[in-house]
C-alpha positions in Angstrom: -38.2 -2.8 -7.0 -35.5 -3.4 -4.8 -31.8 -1.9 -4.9 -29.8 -4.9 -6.4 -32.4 -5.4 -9.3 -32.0 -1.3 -9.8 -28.4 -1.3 -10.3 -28.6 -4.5 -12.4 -30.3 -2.9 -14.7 -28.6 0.4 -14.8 -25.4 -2.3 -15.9 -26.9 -3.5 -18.6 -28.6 -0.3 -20.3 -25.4 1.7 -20.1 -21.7 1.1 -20.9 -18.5 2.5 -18.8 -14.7 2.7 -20.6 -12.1 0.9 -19.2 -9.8 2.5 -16.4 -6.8 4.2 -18.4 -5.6 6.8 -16.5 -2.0 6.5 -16.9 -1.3 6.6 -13.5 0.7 4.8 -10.4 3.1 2.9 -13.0 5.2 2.9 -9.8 3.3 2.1 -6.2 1.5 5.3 -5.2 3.1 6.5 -1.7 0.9 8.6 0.7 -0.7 9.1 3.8 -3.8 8.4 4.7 -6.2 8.8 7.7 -7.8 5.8 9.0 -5.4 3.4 10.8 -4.0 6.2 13.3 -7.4 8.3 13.1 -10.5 6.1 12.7 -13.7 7.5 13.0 -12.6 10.2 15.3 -15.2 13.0 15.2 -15.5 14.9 18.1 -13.4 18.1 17.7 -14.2 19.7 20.9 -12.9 17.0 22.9 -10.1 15.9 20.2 -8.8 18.5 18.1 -5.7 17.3 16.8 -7.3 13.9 15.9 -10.7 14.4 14.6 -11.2 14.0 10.8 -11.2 17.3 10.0 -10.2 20.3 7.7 -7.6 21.2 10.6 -6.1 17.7 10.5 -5.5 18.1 7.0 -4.0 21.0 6.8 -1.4 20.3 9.2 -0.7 16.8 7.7 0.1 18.9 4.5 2.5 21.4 6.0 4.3 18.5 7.4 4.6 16.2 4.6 5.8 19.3 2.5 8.2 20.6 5.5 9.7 16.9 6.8 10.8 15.6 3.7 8.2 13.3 2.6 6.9 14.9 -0.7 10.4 15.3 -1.6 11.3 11.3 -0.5 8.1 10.3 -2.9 5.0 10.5 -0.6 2.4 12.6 -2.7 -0.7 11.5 -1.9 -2.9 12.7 1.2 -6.0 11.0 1.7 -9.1 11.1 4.1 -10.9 7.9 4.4 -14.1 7.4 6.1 -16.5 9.9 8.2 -15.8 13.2 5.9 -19.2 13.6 5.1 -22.4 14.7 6.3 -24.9 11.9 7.0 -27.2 13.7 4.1 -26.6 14.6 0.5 -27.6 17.9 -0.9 -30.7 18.3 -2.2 -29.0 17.7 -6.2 -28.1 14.2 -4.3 -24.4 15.4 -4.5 -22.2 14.6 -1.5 -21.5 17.0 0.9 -18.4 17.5 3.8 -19.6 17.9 7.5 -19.8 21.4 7.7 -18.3 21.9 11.1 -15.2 19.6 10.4 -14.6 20.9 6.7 -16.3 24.3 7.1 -14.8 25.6 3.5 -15.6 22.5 1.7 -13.9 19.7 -0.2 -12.7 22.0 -3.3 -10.9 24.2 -0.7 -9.5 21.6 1.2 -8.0 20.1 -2.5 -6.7 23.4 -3.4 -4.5 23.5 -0.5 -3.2 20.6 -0.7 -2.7 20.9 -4.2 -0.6 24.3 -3.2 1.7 21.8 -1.4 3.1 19.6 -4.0 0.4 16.9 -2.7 -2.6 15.1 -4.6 -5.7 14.7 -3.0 -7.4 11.4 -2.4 -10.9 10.4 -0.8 -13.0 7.5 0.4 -16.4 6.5 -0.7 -18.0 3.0 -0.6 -19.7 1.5 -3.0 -22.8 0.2 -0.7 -26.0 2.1 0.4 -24.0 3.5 3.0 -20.1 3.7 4.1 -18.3 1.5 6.7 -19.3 4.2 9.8 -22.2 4.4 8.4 -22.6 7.7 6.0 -23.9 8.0 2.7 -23.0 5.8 -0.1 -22.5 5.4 -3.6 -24.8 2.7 -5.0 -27.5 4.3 -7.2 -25.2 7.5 -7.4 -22.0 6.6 -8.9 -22.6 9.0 -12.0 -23.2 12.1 -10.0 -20.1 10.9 -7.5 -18.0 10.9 -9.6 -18.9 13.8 -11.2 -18.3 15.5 -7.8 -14.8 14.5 -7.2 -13.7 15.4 -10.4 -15.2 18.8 -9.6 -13.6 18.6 -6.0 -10.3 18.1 -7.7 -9.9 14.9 -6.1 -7.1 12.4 -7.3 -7.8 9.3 -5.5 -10.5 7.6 -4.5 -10.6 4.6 -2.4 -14.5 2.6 -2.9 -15.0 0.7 -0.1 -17.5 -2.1 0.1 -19.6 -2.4 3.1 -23.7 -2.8 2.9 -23.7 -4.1 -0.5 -24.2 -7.4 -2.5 -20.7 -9.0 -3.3 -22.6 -10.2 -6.4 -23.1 -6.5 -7.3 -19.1 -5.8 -7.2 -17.7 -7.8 -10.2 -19.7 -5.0 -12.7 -20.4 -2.1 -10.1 -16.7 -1.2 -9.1 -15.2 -1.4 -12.9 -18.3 0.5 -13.9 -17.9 3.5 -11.6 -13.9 3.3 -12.3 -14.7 3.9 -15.7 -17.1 7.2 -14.9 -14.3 8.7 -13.1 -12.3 8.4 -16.3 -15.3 10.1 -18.1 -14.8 12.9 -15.9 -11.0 13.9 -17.8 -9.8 14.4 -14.3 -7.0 11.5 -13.8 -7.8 10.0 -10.5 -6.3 6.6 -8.9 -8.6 4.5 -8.2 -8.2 2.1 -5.5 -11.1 -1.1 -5.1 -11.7 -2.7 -2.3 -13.4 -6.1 -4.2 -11.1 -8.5 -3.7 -10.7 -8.0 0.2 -14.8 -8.3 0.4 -14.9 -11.5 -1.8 -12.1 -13.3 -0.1 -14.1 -13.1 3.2 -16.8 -15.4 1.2 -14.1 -17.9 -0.7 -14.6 -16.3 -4.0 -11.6 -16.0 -6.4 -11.1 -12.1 -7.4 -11.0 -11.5 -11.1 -7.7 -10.5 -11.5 -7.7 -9.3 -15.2 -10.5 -7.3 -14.2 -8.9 -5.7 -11.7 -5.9 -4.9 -13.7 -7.9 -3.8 -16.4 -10.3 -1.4 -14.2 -8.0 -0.6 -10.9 -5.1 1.1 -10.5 -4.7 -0.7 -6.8 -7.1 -3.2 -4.7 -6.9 -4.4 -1.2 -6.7 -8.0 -0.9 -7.1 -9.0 2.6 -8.5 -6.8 5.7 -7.9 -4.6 7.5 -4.6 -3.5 9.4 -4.7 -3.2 13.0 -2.1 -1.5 15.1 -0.3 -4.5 16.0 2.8 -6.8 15.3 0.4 -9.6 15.0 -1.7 -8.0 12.5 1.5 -7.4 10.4 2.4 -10.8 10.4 -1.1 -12.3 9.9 -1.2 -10.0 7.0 2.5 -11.1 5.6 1.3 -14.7 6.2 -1.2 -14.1 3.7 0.7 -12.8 0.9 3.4 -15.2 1.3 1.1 -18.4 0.9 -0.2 -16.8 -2.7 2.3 -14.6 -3.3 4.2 -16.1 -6.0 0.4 -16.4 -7.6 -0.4 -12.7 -6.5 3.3 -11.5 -7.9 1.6 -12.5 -11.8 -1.0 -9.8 -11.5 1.2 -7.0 -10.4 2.9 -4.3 -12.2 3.0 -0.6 -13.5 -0.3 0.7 -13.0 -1.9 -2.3 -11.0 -0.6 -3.1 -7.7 -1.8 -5.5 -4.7 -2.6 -3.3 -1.3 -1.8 -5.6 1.8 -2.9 -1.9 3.4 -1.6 0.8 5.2 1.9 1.6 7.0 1.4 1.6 10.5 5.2 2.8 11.5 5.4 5.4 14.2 2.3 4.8 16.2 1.7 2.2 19.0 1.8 -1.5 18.0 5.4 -1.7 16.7 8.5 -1.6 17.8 11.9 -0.4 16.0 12.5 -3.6 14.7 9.4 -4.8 13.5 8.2 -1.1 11.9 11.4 -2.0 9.8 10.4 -5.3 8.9 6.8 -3.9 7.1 8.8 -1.0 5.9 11.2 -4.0 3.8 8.6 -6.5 3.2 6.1 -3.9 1.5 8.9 -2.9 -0.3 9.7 -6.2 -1.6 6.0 -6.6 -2.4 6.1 -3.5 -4.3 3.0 -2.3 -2.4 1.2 1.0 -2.3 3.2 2.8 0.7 0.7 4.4 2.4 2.0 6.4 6.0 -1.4 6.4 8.6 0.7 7.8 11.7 0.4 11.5 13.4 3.9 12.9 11.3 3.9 15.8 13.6 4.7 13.1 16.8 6.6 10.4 15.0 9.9 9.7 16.6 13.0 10.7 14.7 13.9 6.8 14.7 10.5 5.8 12.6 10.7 8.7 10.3 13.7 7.5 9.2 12.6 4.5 8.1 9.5 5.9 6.6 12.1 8.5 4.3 15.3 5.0 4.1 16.0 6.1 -0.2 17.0 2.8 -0.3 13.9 1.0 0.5 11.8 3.5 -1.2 14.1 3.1 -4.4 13.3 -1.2 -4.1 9.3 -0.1 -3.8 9.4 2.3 -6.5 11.8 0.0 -9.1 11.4 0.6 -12.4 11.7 -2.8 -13.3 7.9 -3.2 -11.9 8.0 -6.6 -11.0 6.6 -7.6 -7.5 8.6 -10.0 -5.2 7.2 -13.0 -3.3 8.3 -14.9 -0.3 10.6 -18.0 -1.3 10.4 -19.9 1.5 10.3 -20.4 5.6 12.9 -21.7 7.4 13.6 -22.0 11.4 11.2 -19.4 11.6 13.0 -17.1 9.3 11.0 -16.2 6.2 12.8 -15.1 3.4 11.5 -12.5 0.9 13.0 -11.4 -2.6 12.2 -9.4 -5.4 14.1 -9.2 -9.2 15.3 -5.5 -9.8 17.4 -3.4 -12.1 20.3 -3.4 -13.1 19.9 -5.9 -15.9 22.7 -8.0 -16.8 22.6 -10.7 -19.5 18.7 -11.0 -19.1 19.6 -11.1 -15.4 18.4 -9.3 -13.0 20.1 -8.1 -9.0 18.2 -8.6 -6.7 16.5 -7.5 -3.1 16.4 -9.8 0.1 14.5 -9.7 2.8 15.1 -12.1 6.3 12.1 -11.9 8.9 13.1 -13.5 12.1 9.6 -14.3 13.6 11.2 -15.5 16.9 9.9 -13.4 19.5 11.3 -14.9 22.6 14.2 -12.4 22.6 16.7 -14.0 21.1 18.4 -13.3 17.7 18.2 -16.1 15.3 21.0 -17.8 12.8 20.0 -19.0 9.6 22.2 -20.2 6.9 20.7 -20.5 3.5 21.9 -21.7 -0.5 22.2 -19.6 -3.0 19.9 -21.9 -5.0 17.2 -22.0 -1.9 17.2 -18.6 -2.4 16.9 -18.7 -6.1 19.4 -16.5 -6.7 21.4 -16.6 -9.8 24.7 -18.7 -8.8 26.5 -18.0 -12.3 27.1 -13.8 -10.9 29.2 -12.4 -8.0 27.3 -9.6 -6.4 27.9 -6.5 -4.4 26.1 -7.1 -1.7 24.2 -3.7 0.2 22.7 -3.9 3.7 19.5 -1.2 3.4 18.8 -1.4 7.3 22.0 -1.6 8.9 22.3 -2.8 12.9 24.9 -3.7 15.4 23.1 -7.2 15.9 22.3 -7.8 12.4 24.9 -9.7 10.2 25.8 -11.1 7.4 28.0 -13.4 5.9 28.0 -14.0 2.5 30.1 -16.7 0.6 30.5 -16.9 -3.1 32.7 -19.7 -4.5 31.4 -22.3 -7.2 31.5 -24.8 -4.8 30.2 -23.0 -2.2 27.3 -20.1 -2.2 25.4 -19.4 1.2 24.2 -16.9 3.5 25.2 -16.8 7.2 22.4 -14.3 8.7 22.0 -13.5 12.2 18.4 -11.8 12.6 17.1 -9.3 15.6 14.2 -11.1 17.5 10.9 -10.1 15.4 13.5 -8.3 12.9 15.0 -8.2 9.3 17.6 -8.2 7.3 16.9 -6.6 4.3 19.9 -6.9 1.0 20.6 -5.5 -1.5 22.7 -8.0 -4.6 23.7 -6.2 -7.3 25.5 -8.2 -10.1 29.4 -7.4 -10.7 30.5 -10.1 -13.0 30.5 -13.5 -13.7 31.5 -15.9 -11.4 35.1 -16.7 -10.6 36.3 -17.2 -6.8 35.0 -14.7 -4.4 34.7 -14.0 -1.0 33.5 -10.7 0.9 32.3 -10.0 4.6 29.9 -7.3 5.3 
């Protein structure tokens, strides 16, 4: 009998609860390993960037120590190439024994003594990504382990599997890590697998089952990645904003601010346009070589206070113009069923030049009947703004770094009389 027919039937001759765990009713904020570490593995001739107990240990002490626990950033995850390449003869899972020589528990406990959650990968195939053991025809007993690990997140993966098998198997195994008691976020790779073969994701599944779900693939360490990414989230993102909110969020992946493939400018442009997406912001960088420059956007209040609005409603992009794409996202305060508002122009230019744009308030869809307060969140000496508020006469003059953004922040101050201000 082979494997797909085996897990069919295990489908139909047993039932799984929903996914109601109660948690990430704001975008989880973390760090994880992959983008910046890979599959790195060989500790003798990397130390400081094999997947390791070391490396996580460390990554604790500085997330506690730099500011990021405290700025919102609780999660701490290890992705792929944890484990050993057998289970245990009780099938279980087990961590490489020379990279994580006191186990997973251990390894959960510390960062648990940090202020920090724990989160780990697994993949719902016959075997992970790189290649190690996976989950299919051992969900129950995998679960079963991270809830004994103390694990709080688990990212399934979804290489050397059936897509046809994901629509049951990945809302079946979310619901046996709710069996377990332990709350753990779960975060579903489905949609990103079925996209690659045209298939629409089952969104009300996914809300129903998954706390979080990547979409599209991977990130690479690159401004073009970024934008190919940003290109696809803005051509369905007014579609994609209707399926986000507390406790369900769309994953365009991981922050990639502070390593190689950005500059300045453009690590601040993912920073605002995740934000504005209300997406999971998950740091993959080493925090113990980040520049000062990139760990301040990585801890900006501001933008982590747009992410993390309680409002929970995810932005989209509203339009592109003179290659400036414009981003924005309703937030509190609430004012006659109104809401303010957040902004983000990305100058896509990249033949060194800043670019002018000039934009309606009504282009913009933004409320004309208010006067705003208008906040920049990633202040420059060559980004400015004009902003004019008259009845006859509401428009943005923006002037946008090369590869940049301006990101705003419009927060209702009354009804609309005659006013002008200059920022």
């Amino acid at each position: 009998m082979d494997t797909k027919l085996i897990f069919v039937i295990a489908c139909l001759v047993s039932s799984s609860s929903a996914l109601d765990n109660g948690l990430a009713l704001t975008p989880p904020m973390g760090w994880l390993t992959w983008e910046r570490y890979r599959c790195v593995i060989d500790c003798a001739y990397r130390p400081d960037e094999c997947i390791s107990e070391r490396l996580i240990l460390k990554t604790a002490d500085l997330m506690a120590s730099l500011g990021y626990v405290e700025a919102g950033y609780d999660y701490i995850g290890i992705d792929d190439c944890w484990a050993e390449h057998e289970r245990d003869e009780n099938q279980r899972l087990v961590a490489n024994k020379q990279r994580f020589p006191n186990g997973m528990k251990y390894v959960a406990d510390y960062v648990h003594s940090k202020g920090l959650k724990f989160g780990i990968y697994a993949d719902f195939g016959t075997l992970t990504c790189a290649g190690y053991p996976g989950t299919l025809n051992h969900l129950e007993i995998d679960a079963e382990t991270f809830g004994d690990w103390g694990v709080d997140y688990v990212k399934l993966d979804g290489c050397y599997v059936d897509v046809g098998l994901m629509d049951e198997g990945y809302p079946k195994f979310g619901g046996l890590l709710n069996k377990t008691g332990r709350p753990m976020l779960y975060s579903c790779s489905w949609p990103a697998y079925q996209q690659e073969k045209g298939i629409m994701p089952d969104f009300d599944s996914l809300i129903e089952h998954c706390n979080m779900w990547r979409n599209y693939d991977d990130i690479e360490d690159s401004w073009t990645s970024v934008e190919t990414i940003m290109e696809y989230f803005g051509n369905q993102s007014r579609m994609l904003a209707t399926h986000a909110g507390p406790g369900h969020w769309h994953d365009p992946d991981m922050l990639i601010i502070g390593n190689f493939g950005l500059s300045f400018d453009q690590s601040k442009v993912q920073m605002a346009v995740w934000a504005i997406l209300a997406a999971p912001l998950l740091i993959s960088t080493n925090l113990g070589t980040i520049k000062p420059e990139f760990r301040q956007i990585l801890l900006n209040k501001d933008i982590i206070a747009i992410n993390r609005d309680p409002l929970g409603k995810a932005g989209f992009r509203v339009l592109k113009k003179s290659q400036i794409s414009v981003w924005k996202r309703n937030i509190v305060p609430v004012k006659d069923k109104h809401t303010s508002v957040a902004v983000a122009f990305v100058n896509h230019n990249v033949n060194g030049a800043p670019r002018f744009g000039n934009f309606t308030f009504e282009e913009l869809e933004i409320d004309t009947s208010y006067i705003y307060d208008v906040y920049d969140l990633l202040p420059s000496k060559t980004q400015k703004i004009m902003v004019y508020q008259e009845k006859s006469n509401h428009r943005f003059e923006v002037l946008i770094n090369p590869t940049g953004v301006l990101l705003l922040k419009l927060v209702i101050k009354d009804s609309i009389g005659v006013y002008n201000n200059e920022v």
